[in-house]
Backbone as XML, in Angstrom:
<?xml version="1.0"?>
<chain id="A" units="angstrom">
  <residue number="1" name="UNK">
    <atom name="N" x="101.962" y="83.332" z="53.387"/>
    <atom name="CA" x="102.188" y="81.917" z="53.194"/>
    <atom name="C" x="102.285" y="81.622" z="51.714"/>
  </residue>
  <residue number="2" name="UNK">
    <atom name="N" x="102.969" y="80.571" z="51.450"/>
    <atom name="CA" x="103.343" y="80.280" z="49.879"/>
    <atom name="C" x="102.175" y="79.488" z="49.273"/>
  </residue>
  <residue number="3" name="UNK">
    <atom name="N" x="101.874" y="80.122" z="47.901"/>
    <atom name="CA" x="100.672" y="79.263" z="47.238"/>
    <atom name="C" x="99.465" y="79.732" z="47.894"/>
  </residue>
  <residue number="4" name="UNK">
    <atom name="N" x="99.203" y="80.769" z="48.777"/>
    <atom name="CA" x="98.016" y="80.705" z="49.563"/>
    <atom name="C" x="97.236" y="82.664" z="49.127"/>
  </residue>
  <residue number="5" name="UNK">
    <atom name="N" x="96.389" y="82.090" z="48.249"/>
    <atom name="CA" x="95.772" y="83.433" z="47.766"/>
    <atom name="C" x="95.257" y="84.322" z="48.910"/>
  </residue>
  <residue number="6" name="UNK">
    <atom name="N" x="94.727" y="85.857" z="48.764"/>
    <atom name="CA" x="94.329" y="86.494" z="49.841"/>
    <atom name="C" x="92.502" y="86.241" z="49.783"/>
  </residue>
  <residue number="7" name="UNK">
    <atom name="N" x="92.317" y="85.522" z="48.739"/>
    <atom name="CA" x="90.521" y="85.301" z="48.927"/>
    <atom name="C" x="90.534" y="83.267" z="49.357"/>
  </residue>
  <residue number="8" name="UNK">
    <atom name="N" x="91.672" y="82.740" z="49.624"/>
    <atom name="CA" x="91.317" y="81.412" z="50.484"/>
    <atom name="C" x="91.152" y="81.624" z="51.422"/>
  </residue>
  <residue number="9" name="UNK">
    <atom name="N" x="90.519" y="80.692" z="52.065"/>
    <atom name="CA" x="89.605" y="80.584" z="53.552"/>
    <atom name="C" x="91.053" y="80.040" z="54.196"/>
  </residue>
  <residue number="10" name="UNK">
    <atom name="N" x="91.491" y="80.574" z="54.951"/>
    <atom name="CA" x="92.220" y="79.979" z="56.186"/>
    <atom name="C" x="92.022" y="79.396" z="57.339"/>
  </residue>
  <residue number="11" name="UNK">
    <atom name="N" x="92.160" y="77.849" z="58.061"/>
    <atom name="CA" x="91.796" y="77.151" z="58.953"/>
    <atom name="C" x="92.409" y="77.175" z="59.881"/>
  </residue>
  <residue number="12" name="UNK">
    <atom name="N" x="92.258" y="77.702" z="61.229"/>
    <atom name="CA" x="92.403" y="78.109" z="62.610"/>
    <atom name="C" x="93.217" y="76.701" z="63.225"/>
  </residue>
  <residue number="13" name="UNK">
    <atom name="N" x="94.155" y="76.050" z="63.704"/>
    <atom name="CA" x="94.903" y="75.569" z="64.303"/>
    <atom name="C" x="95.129" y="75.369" z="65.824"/>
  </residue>
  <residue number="14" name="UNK">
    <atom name="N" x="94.286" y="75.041" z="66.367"/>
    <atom name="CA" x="94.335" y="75.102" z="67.890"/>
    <atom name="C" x="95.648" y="75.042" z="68.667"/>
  </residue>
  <residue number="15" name="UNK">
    <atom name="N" x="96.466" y="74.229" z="68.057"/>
    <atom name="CA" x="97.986" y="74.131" z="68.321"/>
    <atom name="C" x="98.735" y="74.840" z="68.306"/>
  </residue>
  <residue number="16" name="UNK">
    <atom name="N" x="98.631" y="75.734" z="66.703"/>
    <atom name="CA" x="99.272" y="76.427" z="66.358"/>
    <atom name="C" x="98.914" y="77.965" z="66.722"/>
  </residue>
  <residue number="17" name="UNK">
    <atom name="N" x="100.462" y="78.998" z="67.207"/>
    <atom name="CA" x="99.791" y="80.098" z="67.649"/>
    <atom name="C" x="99.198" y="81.110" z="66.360"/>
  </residue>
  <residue number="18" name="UNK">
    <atom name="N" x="98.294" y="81.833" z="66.840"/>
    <atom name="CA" x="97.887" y="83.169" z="65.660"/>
    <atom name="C" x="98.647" y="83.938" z="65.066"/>
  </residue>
  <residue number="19" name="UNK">
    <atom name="N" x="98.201" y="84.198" z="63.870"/>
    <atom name="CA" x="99.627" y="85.326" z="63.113"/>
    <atom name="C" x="99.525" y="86.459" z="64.080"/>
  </residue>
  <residue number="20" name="UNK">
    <atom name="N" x="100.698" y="87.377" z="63.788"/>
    <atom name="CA" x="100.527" y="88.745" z="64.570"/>
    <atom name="C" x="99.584" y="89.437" z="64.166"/>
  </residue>
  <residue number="21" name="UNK">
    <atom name="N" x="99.364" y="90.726" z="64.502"/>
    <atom name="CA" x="98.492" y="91.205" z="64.621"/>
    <atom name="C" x="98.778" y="92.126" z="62.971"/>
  </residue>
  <residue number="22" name="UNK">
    <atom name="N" x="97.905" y="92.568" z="62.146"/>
    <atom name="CA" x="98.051" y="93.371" z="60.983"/>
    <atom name="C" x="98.194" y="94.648" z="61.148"/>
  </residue>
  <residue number="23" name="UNK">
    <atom name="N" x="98.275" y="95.720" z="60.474"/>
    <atom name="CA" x="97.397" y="96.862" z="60.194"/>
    <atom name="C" x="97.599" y="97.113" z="58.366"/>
  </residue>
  <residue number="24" name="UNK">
    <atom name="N" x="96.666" y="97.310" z="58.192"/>
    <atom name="CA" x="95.944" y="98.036" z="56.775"/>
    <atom name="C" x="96.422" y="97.031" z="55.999"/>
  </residue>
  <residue number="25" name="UNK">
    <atom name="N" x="96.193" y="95.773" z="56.346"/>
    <atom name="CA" x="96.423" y="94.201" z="55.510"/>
    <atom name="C" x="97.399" y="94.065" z="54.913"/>
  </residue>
  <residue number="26" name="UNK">
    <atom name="N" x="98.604" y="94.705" z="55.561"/>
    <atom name="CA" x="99.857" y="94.088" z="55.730"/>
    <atom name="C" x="100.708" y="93.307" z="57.295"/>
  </residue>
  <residue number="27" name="UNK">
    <atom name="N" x="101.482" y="92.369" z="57.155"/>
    <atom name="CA" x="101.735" y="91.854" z="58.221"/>
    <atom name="C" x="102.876" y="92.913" z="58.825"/>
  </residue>
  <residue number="28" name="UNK">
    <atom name="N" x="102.620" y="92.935" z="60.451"/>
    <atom name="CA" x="103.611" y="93.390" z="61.276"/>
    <atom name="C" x="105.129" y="92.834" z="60.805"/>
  </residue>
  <residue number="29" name="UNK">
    <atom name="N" x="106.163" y="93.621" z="61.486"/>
    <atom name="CA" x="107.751" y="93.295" z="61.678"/>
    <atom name="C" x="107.868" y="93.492" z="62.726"/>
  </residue>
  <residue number="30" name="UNK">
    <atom name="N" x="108.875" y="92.997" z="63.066"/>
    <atom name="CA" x="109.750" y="92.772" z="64.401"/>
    <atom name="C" x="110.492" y="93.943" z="64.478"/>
  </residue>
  <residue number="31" name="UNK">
    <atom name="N" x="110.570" y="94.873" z="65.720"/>
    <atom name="CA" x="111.293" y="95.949" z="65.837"/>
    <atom name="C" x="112.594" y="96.076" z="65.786"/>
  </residue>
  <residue number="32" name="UNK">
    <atom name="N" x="113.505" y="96.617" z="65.502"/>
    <atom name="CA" x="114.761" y="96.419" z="65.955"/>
    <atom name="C" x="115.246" y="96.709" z="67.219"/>
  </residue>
  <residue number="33" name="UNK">
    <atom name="N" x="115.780" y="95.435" z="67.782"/>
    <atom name="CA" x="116.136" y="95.525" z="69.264"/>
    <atom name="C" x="117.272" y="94.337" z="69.338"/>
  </residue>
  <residue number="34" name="UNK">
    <atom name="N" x="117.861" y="95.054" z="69.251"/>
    <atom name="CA" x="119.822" y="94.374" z="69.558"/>
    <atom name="C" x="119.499" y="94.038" z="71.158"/>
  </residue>
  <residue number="35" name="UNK">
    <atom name="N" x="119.311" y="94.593" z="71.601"/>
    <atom name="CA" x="120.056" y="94.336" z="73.490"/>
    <atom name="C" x="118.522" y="93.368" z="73.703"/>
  </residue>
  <residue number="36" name="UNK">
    <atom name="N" x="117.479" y="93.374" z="73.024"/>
    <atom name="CA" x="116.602" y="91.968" z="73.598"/>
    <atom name="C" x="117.025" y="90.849" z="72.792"/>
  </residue>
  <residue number="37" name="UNK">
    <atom name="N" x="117.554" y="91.357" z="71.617"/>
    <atom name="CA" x="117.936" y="89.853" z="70.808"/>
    <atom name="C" x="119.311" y="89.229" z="71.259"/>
  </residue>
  <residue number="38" name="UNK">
    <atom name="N" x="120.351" y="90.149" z="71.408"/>
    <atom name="CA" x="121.179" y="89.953" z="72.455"/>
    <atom name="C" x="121.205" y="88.804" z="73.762"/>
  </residue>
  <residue number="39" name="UNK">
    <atom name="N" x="119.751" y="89.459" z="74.618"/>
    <atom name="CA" x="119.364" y="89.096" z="75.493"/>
    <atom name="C" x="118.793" y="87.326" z="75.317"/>
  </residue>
  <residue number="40" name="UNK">
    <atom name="N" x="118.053" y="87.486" z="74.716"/>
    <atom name="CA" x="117.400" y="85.775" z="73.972"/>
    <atom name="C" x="118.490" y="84.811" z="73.519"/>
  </residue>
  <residue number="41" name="UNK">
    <atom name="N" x="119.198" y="85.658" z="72.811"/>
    <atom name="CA" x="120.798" y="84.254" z="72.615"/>
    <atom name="C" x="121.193" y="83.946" z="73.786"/>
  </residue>
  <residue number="42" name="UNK">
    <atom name="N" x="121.770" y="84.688" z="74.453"/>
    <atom name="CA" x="122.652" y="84.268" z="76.519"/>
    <atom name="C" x="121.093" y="83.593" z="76.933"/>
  </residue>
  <residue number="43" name="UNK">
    <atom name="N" x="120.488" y="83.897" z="76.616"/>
    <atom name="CA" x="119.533" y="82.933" z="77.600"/>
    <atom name="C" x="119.420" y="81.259" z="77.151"/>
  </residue>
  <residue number="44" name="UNK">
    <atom name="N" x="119.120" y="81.641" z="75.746"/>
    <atom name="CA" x="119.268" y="80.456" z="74.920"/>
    <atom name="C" x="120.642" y="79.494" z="75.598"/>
  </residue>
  <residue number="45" name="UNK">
    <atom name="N" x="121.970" y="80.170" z="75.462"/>
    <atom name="CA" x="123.322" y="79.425" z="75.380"/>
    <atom name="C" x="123.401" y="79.185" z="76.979"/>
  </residue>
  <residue number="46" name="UNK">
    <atom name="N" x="122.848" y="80.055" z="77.891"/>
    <atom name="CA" x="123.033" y="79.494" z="79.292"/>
    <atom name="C" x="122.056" y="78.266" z="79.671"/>
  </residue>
  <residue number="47" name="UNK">
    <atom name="N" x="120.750" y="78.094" z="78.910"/>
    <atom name="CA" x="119.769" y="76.719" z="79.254"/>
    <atom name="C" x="121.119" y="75.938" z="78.973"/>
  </residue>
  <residue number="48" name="UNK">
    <atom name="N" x="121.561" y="75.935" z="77.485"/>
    <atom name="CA" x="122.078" y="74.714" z="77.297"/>
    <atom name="C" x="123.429" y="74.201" z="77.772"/>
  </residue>
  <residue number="49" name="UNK">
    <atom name="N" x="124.015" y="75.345" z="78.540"/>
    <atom name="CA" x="125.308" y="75.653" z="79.208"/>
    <atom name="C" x="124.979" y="74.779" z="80.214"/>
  </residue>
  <residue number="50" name="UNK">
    <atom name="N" x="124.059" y="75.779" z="81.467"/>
    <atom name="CA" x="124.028" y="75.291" z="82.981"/>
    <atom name="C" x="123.107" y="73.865" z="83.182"/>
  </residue>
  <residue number="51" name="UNK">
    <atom name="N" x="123.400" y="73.236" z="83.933"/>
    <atom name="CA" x="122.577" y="72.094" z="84.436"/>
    <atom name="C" x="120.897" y="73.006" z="84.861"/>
  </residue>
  <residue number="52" name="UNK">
    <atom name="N" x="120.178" y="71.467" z="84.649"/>
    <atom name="CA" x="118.842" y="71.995" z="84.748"/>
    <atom name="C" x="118.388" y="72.783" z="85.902"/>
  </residue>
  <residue number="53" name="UNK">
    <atom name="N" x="119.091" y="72.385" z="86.849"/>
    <atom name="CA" x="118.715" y="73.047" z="88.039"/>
    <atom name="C" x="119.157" y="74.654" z="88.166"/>
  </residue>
  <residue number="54" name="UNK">
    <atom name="N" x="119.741" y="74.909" z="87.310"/>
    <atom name="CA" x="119.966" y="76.084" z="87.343"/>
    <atom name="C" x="119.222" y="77.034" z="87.089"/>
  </residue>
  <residue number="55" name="UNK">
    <atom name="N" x="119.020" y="78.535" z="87.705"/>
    <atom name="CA" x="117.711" y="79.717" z="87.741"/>
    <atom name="C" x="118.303" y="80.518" z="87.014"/>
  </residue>
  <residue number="56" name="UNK">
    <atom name="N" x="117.474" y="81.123" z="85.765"/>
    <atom name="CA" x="117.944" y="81.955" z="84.873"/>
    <atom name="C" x="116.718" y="83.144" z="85.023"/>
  </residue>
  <residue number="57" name="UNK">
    <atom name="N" x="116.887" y="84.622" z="85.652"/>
    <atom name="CA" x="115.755" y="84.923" z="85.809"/>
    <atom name="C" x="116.133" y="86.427" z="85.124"/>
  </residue>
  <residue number="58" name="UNK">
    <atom name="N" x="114.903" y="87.092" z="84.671"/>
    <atom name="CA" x="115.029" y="88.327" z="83.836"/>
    <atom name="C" x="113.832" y="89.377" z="84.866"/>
  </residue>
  <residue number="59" name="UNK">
    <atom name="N" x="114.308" y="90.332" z="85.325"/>
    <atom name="CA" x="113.357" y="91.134" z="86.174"/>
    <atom name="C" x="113.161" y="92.597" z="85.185"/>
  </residue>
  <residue number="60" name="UNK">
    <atom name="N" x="112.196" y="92.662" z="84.828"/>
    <atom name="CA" x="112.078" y="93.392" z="83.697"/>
    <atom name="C" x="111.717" y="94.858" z="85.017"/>
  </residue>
  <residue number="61" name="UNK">
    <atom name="N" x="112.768" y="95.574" z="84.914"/>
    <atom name="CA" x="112.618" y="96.809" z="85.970"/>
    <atom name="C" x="112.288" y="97.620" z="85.345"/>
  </residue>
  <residue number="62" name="UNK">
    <atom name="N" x="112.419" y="98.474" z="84.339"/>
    <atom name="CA" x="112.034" y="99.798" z="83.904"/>
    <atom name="C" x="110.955" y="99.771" z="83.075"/>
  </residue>
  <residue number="63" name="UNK">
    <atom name="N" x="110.163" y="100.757" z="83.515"/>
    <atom name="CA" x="109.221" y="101.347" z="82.585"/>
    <atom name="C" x="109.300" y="101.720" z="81.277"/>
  </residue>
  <residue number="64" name="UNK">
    <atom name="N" x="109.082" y="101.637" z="80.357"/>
    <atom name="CA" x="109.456" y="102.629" z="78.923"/>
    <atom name="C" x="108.745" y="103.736" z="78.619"/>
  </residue>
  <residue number="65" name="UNK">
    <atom name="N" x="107.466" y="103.448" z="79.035"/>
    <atom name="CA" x="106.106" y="104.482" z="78.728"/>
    <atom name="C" x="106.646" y="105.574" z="79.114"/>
  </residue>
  <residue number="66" name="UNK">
    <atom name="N" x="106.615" y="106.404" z="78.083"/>
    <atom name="CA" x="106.932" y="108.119" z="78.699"/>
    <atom name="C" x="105.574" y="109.184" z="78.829"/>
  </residue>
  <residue number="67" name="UNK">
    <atom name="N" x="106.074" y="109.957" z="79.884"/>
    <atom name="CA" x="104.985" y="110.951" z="80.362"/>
    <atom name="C" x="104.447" y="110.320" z="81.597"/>
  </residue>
  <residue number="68" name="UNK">
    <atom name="N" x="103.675" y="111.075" z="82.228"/>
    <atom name="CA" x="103.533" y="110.891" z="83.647"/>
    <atom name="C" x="102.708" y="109.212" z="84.157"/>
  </residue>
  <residue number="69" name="UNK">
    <atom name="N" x="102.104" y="108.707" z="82.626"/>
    <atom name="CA" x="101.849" y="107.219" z="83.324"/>
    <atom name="C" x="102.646" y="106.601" z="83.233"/>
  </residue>
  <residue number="70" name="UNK">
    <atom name="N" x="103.607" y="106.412" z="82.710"/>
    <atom name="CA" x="104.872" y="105.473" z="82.879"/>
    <atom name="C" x="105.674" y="105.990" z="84.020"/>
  </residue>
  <residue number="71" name="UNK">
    <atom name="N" x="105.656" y="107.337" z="84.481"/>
    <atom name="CA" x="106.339" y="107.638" z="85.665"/>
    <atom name="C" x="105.411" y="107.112" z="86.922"/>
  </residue>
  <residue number="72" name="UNK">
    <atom name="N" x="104.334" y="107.306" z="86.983"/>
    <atom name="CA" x="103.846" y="106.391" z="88.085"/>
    <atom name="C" x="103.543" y="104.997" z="88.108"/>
  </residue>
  <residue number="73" name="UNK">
    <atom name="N" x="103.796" y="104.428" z="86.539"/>
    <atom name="CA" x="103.926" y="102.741" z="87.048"/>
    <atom name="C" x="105.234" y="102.268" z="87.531"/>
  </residue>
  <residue number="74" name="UNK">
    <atom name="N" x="106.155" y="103.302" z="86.892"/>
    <atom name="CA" x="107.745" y="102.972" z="88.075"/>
    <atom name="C" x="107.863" y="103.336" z="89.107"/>
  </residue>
  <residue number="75" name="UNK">
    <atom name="N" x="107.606" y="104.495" z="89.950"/>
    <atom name="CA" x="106.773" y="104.546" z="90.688"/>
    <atom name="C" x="106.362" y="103.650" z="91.619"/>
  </residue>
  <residue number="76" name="UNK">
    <atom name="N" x="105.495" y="102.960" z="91.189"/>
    <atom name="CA" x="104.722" y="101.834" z="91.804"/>
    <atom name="C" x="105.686" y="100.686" z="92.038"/>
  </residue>
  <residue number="77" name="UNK">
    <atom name="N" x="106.369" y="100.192" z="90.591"/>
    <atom name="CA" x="107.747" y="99.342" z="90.400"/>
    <atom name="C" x="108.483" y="99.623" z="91.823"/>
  </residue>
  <residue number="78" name="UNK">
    <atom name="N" x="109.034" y="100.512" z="91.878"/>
    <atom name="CA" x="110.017" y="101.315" z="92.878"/>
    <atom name="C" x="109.169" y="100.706" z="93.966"/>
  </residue>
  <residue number="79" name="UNK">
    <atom name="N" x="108.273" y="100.840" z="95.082"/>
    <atom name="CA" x="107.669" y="100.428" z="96.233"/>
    <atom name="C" x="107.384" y="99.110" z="96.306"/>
  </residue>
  <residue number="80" name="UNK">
    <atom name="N" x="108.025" y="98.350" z="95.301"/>
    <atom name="CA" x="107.425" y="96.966" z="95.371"/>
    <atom name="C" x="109.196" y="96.511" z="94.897"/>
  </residue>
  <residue number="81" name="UNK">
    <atom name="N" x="110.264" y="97.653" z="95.082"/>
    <atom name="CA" x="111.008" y="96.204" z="95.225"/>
    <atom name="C" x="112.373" y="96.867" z="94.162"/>
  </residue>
  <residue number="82" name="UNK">
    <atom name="N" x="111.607" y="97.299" z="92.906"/>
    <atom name="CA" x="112.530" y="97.464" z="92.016"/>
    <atom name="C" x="113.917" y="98.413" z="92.169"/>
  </residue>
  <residue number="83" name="UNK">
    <atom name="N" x="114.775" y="98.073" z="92.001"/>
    <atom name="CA" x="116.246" y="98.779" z="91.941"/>
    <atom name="C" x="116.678" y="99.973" z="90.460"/>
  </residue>
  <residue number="84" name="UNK">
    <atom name="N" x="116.582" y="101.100" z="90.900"/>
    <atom name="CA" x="117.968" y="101.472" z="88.911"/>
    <atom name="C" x="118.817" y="100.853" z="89.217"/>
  </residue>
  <residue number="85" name="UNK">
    <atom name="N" x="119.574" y="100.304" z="87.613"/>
    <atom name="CA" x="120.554" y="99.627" z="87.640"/>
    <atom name="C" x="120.287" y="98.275" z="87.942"/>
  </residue>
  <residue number="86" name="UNK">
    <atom name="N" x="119.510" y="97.220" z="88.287"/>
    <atom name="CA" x="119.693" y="95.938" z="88.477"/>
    <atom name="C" x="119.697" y="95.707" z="87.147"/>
  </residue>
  <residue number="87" name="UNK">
    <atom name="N" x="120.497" y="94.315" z="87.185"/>
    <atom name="CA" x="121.307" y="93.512" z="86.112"/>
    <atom name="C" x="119.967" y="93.298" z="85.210"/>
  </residue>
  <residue number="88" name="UNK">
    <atom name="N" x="120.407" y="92.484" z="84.117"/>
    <atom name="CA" x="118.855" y="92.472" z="83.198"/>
    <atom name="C" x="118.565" y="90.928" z="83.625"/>
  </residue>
  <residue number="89" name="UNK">
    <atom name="N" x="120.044" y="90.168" z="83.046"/>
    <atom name="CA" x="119.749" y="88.617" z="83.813"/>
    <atom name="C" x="120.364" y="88.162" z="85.512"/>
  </residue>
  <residue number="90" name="UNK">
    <atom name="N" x="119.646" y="87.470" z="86.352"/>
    <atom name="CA" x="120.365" y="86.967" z="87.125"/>
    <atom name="C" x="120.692" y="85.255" z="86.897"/>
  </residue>
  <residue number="91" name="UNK">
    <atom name="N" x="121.627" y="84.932" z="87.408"/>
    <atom name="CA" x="121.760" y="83.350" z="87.503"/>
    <atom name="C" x="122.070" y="82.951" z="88.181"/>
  </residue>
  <residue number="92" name="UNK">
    <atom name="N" x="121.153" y="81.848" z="89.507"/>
    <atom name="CA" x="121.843" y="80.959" z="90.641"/>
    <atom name="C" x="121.968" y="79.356" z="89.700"/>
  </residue>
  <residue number="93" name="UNK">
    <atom name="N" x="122.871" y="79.267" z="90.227"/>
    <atom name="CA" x="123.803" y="77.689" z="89.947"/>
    <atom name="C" x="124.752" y="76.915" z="90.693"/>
  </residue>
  <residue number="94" name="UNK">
    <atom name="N" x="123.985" y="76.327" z="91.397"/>
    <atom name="CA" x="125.056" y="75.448" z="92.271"/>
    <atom name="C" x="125.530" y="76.465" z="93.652"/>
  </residue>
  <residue number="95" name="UNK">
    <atom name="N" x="124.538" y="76.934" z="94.272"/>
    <atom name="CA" x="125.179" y="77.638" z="95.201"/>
    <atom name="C" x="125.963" y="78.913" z="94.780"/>
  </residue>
  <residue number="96" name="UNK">
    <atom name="N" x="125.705" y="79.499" z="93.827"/>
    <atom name="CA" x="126.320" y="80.911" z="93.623"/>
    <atom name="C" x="125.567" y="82.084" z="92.459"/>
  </residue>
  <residue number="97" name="UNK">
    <atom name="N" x="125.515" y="83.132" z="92.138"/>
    <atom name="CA" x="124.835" y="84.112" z="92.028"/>
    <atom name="C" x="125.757" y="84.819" z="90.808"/>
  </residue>
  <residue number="98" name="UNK">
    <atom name="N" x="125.253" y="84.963" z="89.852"/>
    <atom name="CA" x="126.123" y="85.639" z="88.801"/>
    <atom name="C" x="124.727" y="86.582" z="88.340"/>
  </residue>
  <residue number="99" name="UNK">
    <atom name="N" x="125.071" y="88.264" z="87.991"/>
    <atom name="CA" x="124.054" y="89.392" z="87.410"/>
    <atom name="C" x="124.832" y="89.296" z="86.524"/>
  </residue>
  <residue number="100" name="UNK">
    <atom name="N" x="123.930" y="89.409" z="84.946"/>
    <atom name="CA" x="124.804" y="89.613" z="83.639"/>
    <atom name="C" x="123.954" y="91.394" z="83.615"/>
  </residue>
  <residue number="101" name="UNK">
    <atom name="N" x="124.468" y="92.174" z="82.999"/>
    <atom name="CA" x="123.910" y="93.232" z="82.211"/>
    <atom name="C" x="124.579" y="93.741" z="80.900"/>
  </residue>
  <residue number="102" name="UNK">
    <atom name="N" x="123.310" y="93.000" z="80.134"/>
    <atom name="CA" x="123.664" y="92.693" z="78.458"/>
    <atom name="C" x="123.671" y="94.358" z="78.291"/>
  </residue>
  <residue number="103" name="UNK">
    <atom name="N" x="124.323" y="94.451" z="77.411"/>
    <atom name="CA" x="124.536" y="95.755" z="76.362"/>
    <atom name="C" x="124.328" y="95.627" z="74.642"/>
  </residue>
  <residue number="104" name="UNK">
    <atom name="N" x="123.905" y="96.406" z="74.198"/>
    <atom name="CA" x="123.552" y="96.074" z="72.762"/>
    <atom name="C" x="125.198" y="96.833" z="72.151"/>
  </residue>
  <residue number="105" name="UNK">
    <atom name="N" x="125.731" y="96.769" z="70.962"/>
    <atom name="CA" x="127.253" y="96.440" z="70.302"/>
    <atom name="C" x="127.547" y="98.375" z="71.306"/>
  </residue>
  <residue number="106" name="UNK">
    <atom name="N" x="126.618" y="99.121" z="70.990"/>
    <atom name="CA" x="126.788" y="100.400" z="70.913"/>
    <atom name="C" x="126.316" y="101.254" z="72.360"/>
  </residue>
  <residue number="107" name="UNK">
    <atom name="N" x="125.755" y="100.076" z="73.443"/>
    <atom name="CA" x="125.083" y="100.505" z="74.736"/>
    <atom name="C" x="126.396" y="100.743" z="75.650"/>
  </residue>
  <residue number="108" name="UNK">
    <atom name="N" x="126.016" y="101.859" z="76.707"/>
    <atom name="CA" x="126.991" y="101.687" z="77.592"/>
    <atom name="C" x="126.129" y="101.606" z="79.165"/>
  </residue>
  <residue number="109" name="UNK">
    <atom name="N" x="127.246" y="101.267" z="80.235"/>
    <atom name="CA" x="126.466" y="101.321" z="81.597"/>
    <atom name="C" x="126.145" y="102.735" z="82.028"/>
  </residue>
  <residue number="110" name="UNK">
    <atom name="N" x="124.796" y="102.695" z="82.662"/>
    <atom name="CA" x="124.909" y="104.254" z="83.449"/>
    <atom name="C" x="125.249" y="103.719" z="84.730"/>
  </residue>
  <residue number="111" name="UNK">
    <atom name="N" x="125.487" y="105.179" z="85.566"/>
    <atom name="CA" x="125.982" y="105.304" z="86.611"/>
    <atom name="C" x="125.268" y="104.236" z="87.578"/>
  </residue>
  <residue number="112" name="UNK">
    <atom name="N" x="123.904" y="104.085" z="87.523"/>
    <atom name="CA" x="123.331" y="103.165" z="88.760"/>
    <atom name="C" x="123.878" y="101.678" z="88.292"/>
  </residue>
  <residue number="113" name="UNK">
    <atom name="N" x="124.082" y="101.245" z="86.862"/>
    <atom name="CA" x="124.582" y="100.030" z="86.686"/>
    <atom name="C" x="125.416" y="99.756" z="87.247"/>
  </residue>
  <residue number="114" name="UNK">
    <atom name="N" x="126.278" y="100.622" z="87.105"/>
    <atom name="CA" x="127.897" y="100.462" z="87.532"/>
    <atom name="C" x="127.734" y="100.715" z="89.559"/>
  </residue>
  <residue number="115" name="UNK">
    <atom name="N" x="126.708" y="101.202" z="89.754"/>
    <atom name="CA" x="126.732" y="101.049" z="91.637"/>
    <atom name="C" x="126.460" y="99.638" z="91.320"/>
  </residue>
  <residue number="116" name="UNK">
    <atom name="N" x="125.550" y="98.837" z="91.249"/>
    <atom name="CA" x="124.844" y="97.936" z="91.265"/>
    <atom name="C" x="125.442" y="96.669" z="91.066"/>
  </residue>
  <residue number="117" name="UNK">
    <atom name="N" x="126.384" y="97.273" z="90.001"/>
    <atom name="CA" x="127.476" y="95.854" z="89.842"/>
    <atom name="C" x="128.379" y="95.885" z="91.074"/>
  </residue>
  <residue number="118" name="UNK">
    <atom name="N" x="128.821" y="96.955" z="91.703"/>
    <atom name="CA" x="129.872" y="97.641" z="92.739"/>
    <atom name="C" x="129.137" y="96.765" z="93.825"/>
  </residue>
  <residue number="119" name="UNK">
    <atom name="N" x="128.085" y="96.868" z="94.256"/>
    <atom name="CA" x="127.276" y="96.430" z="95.239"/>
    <atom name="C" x="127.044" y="94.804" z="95.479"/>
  </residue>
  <residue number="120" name="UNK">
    <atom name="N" x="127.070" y="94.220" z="94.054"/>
    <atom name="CA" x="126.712" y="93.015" z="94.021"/>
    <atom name="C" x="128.194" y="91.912" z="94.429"/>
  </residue>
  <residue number="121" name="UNK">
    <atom name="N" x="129.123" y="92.763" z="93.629"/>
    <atom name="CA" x="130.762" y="92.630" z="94.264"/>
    <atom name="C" x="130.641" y="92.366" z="95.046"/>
  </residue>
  <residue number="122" name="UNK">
    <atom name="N" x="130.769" y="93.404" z="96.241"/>
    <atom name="CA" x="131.040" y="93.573" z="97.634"/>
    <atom name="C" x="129.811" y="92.848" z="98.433"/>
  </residue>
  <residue number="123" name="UNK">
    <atom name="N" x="129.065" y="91.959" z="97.926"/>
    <atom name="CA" x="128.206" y="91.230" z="98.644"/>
    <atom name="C" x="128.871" y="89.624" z="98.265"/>
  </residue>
  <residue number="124" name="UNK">
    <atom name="N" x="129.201" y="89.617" z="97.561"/>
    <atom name="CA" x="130.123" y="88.380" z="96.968"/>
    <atom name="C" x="129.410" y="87.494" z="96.001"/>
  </residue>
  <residue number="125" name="UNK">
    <atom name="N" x="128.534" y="88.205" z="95.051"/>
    <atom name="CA" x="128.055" y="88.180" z="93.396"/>
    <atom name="C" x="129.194" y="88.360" z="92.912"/>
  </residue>
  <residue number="126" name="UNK">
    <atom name="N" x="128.918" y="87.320" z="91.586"/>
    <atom name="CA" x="129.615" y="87.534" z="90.292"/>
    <atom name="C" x="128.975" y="88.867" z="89.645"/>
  </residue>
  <residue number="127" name="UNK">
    <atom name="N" x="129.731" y="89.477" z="89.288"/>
    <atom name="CA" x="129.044" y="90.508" z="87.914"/>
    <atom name="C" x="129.498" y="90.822" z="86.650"/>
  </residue>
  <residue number="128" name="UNK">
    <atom name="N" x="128.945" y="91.072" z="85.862"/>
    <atom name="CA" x="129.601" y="90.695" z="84.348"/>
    <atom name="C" x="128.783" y="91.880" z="83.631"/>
  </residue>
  <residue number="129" name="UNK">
    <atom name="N" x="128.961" y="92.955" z="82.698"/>
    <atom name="CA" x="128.705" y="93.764" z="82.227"/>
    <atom name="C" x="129.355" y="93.597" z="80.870"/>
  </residue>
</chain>
């Protein structure tokens, strides 16, 4: 913060949320992630696109954790529902169903994307990749 020494007392804000989290009394950064920042703009431009009634929903399917506990929380994912390949956003509006699956400048679809979009087709979804 500007003007604000590291030996002033700083006052807690009930309103306001907490800084991130530190290590070795420097502040965190933001990772680089194109396909979530990606992701946050279309979400952003579809609130202000679609009428309110419209469902903008993000089903966060995959695991990232590697090694065998991230293989059994997908796993678990998997018996409760989850698909490879489902879209990242869905959107109902007005009686109809559009899956987006954002890509970051340099991402491409894998094979289950591309069933998944195939599938959502032939059910009579929009799909957009």
């Amino acid at each position: 913060m500007k003007g604000v020494d590291a030996g002033d007392a700083l006052t807690i804000n009930p309103d306001r949320p907490a800084p991130g989290p530190c290590r070795a009394g420097r502040a965190t950064t933001r990772r680089h992630t194109p396909e979530a920042d990606l992701q946050r703009a279309v979400v952003q431009a579809l609130r202000f696109a679609l009428p309110r009634t419209a469902i903008i929903h993000h089903c966060a399917n995959e695991v990232t954790e590697p090694g065998p506990r991230g293989a059994k929380r997908q796993a678990i994912l998997v018996g409760m529902g989850v698909h490879a390949g489902f879209a990242d956003l869905m959107v109902l509006c007005d009686g109809r169903v559009l899956f987006l699956e954002l890509k970051a400048p340099k991402g491409r679809l894998r094979p289950a994307q591309r069933c998944r979009a195939g599938a959502g087709l032939r059910l009579g979804a929009g799909a957009l990749a």
